[in-house]
Structure formats: structure tokens, C-alpha cells
VEXBA-268885 format. One line per field, with one value per residue (C-alpha): x, y, z; residue in one letter; residue number from 1. Coordinates in pm, 1 decimal. Layout:
REM residues N
px [X ...]
py [Y ...]
pz [Z ...]
aa [A ...]
i [NUM ...]
REM end
This chain:
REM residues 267
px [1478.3 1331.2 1699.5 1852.5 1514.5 1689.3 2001.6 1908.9 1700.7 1956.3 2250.3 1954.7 1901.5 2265.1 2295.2 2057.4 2163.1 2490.0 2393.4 2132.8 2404.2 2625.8 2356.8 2222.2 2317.3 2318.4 2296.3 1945.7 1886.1 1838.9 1670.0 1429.6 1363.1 1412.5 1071.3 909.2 941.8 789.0 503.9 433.6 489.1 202.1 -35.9 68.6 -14.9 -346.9 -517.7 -432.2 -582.1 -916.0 -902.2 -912.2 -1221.0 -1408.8 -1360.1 -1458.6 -1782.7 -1859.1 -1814.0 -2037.6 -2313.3 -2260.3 -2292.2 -2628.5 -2751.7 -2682.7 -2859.9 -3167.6 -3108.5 -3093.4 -3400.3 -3635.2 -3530.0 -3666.9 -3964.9 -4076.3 -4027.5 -4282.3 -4482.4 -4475.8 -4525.1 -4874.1 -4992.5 -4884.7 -4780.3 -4812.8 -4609.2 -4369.6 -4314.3 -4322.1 -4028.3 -3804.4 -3879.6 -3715.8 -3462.4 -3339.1 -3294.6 -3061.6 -2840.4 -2783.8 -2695.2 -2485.7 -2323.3 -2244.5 -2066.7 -1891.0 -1727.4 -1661.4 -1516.6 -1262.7 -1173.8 -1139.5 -910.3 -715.1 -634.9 -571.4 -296.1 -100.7 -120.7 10.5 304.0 361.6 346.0 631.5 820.1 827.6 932.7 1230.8 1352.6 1268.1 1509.8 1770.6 1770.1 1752.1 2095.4 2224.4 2153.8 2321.6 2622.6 2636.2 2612.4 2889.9 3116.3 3057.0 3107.0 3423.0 3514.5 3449.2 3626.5 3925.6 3844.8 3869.2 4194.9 4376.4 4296.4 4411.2 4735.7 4835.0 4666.2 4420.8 4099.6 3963.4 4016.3 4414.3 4485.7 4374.8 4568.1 4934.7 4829.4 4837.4 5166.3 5316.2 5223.2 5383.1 5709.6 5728.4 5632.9 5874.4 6160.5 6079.8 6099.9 6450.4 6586.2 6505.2 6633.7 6916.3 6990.1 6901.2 7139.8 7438.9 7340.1 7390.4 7724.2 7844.5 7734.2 7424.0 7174.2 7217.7 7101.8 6843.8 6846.4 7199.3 7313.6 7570.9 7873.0 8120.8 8477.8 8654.3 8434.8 8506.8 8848.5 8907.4 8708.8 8943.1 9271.3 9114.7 8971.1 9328.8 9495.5 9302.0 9404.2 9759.4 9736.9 9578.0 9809.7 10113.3 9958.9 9906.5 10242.6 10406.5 10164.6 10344.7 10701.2 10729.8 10694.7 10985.6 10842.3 10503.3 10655.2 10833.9 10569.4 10336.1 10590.3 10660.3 10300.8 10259.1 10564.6 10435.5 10045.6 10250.7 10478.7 10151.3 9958.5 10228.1 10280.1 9886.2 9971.6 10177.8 9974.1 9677.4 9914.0 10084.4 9892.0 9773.6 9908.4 9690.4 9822.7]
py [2249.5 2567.7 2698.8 2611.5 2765.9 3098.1 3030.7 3010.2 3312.7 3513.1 3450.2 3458.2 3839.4 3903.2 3808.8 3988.7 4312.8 4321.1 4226.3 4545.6 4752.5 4668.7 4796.4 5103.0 5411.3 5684.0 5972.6 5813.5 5692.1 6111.5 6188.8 5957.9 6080.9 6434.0 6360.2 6162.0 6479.5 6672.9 6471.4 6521.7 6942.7 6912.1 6712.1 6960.0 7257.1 7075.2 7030.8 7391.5 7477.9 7240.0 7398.6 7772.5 7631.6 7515.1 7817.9 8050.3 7840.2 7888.3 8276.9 8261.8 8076.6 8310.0 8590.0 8449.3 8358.2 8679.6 8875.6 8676.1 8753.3 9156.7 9113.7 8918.8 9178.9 9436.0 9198.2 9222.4 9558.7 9675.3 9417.1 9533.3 9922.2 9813.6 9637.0 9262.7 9128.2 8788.0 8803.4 9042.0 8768.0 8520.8 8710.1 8736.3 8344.2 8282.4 8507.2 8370.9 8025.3 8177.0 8348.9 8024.5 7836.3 8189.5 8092.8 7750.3 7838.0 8107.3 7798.8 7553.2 7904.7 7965.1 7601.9 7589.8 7873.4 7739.0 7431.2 7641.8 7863.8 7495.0 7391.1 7687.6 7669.4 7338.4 7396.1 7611.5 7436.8 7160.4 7365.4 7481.5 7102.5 7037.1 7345.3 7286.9 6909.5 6946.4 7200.9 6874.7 6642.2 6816.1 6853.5 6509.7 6391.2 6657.7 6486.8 6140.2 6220.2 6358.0 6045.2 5823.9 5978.1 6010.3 5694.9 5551.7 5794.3 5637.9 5302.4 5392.7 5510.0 5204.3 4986.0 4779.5 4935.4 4677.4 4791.3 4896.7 4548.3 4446.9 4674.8 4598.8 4220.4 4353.3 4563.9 4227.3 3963.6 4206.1 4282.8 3907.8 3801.1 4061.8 3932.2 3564.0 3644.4 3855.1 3568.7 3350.0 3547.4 3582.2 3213.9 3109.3 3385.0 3197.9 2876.9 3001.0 3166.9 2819.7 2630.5 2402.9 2520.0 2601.6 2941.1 2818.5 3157.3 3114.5 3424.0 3369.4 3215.6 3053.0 3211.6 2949.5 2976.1 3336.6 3297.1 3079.7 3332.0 3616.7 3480.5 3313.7 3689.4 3821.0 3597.8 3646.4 4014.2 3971.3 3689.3 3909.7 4242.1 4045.2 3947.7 4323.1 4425.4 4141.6 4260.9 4566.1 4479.9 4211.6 3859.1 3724.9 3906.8 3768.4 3418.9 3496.2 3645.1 3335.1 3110.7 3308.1 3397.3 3031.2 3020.4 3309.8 3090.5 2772.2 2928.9 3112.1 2790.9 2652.1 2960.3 2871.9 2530.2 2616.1 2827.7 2624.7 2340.6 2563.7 2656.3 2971.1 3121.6 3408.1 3687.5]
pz [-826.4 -716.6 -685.8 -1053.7 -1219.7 -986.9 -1025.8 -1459.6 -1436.5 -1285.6 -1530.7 -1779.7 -1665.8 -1634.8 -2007.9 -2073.0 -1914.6 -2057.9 -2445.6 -2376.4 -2227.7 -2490.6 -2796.6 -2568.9 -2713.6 -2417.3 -2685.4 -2814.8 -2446.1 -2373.1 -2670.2 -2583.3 -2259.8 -2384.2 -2617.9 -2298.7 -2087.3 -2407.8 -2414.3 -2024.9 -2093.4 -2347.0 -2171.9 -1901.8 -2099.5 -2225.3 -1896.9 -1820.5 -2122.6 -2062.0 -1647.1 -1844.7 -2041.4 -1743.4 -1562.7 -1843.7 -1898.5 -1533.7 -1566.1 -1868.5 -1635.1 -1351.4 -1574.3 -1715.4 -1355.1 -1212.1 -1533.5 -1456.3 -1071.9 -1160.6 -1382.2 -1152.6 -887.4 -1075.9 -1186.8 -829.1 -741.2 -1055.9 -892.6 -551.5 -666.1 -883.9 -555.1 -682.5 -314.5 -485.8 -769.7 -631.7 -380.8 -652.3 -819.3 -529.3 -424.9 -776.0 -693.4 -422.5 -582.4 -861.0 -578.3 -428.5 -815.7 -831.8 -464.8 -579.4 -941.8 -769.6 -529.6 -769.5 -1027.5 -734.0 -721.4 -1127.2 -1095.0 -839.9 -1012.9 -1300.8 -1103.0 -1009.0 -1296.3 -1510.4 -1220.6 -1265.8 -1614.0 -1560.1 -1368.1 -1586.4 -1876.9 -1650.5 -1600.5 -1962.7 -2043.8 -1829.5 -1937.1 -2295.6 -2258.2 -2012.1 -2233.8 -2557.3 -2314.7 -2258.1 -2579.3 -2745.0 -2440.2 -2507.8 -2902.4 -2867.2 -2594.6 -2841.4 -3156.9 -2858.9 -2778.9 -3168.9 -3249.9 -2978.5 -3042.7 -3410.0 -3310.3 -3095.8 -3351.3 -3152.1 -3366.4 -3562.3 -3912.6 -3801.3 -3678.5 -4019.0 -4176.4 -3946.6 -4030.6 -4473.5 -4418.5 -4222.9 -4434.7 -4743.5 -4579.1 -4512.7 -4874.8 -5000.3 -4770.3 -4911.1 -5269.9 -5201.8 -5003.7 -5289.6 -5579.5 -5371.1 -5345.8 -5735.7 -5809.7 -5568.9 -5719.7 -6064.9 -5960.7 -5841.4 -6154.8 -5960.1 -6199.1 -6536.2 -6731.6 -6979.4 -7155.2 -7289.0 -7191.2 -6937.2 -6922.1 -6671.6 -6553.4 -6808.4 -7091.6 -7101.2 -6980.0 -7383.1 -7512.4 -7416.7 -7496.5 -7873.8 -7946.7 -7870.4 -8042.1 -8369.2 -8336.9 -8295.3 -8588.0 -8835.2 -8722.6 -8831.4 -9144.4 -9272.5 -9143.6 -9376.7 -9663.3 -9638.1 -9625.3 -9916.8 -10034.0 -9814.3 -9510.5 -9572.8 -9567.8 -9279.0 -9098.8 -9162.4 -9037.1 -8707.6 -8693.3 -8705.9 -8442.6 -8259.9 -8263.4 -8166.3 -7907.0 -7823.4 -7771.8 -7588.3 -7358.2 -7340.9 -7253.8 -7013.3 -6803.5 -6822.5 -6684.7 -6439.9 -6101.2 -6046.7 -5700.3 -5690.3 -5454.9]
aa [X X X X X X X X X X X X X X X X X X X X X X X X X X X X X X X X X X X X X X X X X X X X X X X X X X X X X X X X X X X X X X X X X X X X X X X X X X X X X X X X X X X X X X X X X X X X X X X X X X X X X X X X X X X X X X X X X X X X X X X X X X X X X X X X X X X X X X X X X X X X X X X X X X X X X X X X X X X X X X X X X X X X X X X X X X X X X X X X X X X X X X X X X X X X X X X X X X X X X X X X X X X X X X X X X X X X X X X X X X X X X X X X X X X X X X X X X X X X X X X X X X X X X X X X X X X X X X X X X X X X X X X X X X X]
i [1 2 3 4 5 6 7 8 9 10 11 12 13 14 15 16 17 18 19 20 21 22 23 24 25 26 27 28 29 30 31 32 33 34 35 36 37 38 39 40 41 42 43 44 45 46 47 48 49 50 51 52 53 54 55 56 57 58 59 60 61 62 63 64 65 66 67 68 69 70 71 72 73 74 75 76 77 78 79 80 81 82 83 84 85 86 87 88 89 90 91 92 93 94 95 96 97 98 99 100 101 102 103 104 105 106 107 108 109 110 111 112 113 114 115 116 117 118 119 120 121 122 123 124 125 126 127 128 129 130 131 132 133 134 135 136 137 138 139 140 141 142 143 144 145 146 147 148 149 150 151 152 153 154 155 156 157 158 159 160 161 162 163 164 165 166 167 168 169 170 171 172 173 174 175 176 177 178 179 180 181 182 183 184 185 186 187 188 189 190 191 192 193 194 195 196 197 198 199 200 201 202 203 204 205 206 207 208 209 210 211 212 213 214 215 216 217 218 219 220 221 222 223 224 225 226 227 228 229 230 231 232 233 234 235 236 237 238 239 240 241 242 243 244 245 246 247 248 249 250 251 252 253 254 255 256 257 258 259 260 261 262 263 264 265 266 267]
REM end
């Protein structure tokens, strides 16, 4: 049992790991650790300031101590020179305890003012690394940029970017639509060439149907030019041009006749 809880935790982790790899950003992963190292340079820079503060209390003290050292020592000498053994000895006693408080700020001053010296180097130092990591980190950051618009032009031009598969998938599906509706004009076209579906406009016609057409528009023209021509030449023409436009009409007709009957060898 003990080993599937393991063996669940680990792909658990795994899982894990790579959904937070996936969303990390490393551009805001070094900003973030740029600020982190700011923070740590100002705390830094704080305790050297509170280190400076100690010490220059303790030089404030030591210059109080050793003002009341000074005046006791001349306390005791006036004493001494108006025959005051006592107080003069007093004075000095006194004295000597504020040389030894003067001894011991003077040890713990060197101390605060050693710390202060590491700490103003390390404060250094650490601005150094903060310096040379912020310009790292900007360099970073304009190089992964300019991988990733590389990164997103190529995939643009070879068309496996999201939004240019979509847009190969639009252009095919038009070209194929197009292609459809020529093919079918194409074939209603053929089919009303061959006479399978009729043209419910009207409009056209069939080979024979203009075929009669032709040859009855003709013949009303020759019909009517014989007419005027026996107009002009007299009575007796007139008659005679009826009757041989009538003879022309019937031989016409029959000529008709006979090349409707006859087949066509077509060269």
C-alpha cells in the first residue's frame, strides 16, 4: 500500500511540475528575484544604518563620561590644594569608576564599528551582484523575447501557429467550396446543352428550333423581295411573281423537304 500512495505522489508531483513549468514565465521568474535581492540590499543598508546609530550613541556616552572624568579630575586637585585629602580622594575614587565605564564603551564602540565596516562591505558587495544581475537579467529577457517572436514567425511561416492553421483550414475549405460550385455549374450547363433539363426562363433554344427559325425568317425575306419587284414591273408580273413566288415557296418547301429527309454527311 505504502508503495502506490509513492508511486501516486510521484506522478502527482510530476504533474505538477510540468503544468507549473508550462505557466512559469522566466522573464517574471527574474523580476521576481530581481525585487527579492532588492529587498535583501535594503535591509542590508538598514542594519548598517541602525550599526552607525549605535556607534554614534556610544561616542555621545563616551564623550559625556570622559567630560565628567576631566571635571572630577580637576574637582580633586582644588581639593587636594585647599588641604581636602578626603574629598580630593573622594573625587578621584569617582574618577576612576568613569574610566573603567569609559574602558568598556570604548570596547563595545570598536566592536560597533567593526560590524559597521562588514556590513557597509557587504553592503557593497551585494549591490555589485544586484548590478551585475539586474544587467543579466535584462539580457536574458531581450534574448528570450526575440526567441520567442523567432520562435512565433517561424511557426507562422510553416503554418503550424495556431491562428495560421486556422487560417490554411478557411483558405482550404474556400478553394474547395469554390471548386464544387464550378464543377456544378459546369455540369447543369452540359445537361442543358444535351436537352436533360429544360430552361425555365424561356430564353434558349435547341439546334432545331433555331435551325426552322432561320430558314422561315429567310424565306419571308425572299417572299416579300419578289413581291416589290413584281409591284414594280406590272400587273402581269405581279401575277406571275405570286405564282412563282408561290412556286419558288413550294419548290422552296420541297427543297426543305428534301433536306430535312436527306442525311446530313457532315465533313
Amino acid at each position: 500500500m505504502s508503495g502506490v500512495m509513492k508511486r501516486m505522489g510521484m506522478i502527482f508531483r510530476a504533474k505538477a511540475n510540468k503544468a507549473l513549468d508550462r505557466a512559469e514565465d522566466p522573464r517574471e521568474t527574474l523580476d521576481y528575484s530581481y525585487q527579492k535581492q532588492l529587498e535583501l540590499l535594503q535591509k542590508v543598508r538598514r542594519g548598517v544604518a541602525d550599526v552607525a546609530t549605535s556607534r554614534k550613541r556610544l561616542e555621545l556616552q563616551l564623550n559625556q563620561l570622559q567630560g565628567q572624568s576631566s571635571k572630577l579630575e580637576d574637582q580633586g586637585r582644588k581639593a587636594l590644594a585647599l588641604g581636602r585629602e578626603d574629598l580630593a580622594r573622594e573625587a578621584l575614587s569617582r574618577r576612576a569608576a568613569l574610566q573603567q565605564q569609559v574602558s568598556d564603551l570604548e570596547v563595545q564602540h570598536q566592536t560597533l564599528q567593526g560590524e559597521e565596516e562588514k556590513l557597509t562591505l557587504a553592503a557593497q558587495r551585494l549591490q555589485a551582484k544586484v548590478d551585475a544581475f539586474r544587467t543579466k537579467k535584462e539580457t536574458i529577457k531581450a534574448t528570450y523575447t526575440a526567441a520567442q517572436a523567432q520562435t512565433r514567425i517561424a511557426e507562422s511561416f510553416s503554418g503550424i501557429s495556431e491562428e495560421m492553421s486556422d487560417v490554411g483550414l478557411a483558405i482550404q475549405r474556400a478553394e474547395d467550396k469554390t471548386a464544387q460550385l464550378q464543377a456544378r455549374a459546369g455540369a447543369i450547363d452540359e445537361l442543358l446543352a444535351s436537352g436533360a433539363l429544360d430552361d425555365q426562363s424561356g430564353l434558349a433554344k435547341d439546334d432545331i428550333q433555331a435551325e426552322l427559325d432561320r430558314l422561315s425568317g429567310g424565306t419571308d425575306v425572299e417572299l416579300e423581295l419578289q413581291r416589290m419587284k413584281a409591284e414594280l414591273a406590272g400587273p402581269s408580273a405581279q401575277q406571275q411573281a405570286i405564282e412563282g413566288g408561290n412556286g419558288s415557296a413550294q419548290n422552296q418547301n420541297q427543297g426543305q423537304n428534301q433536306q430535312q429527309s436527306q442525311p446530313r454527311f457532315e465533313k
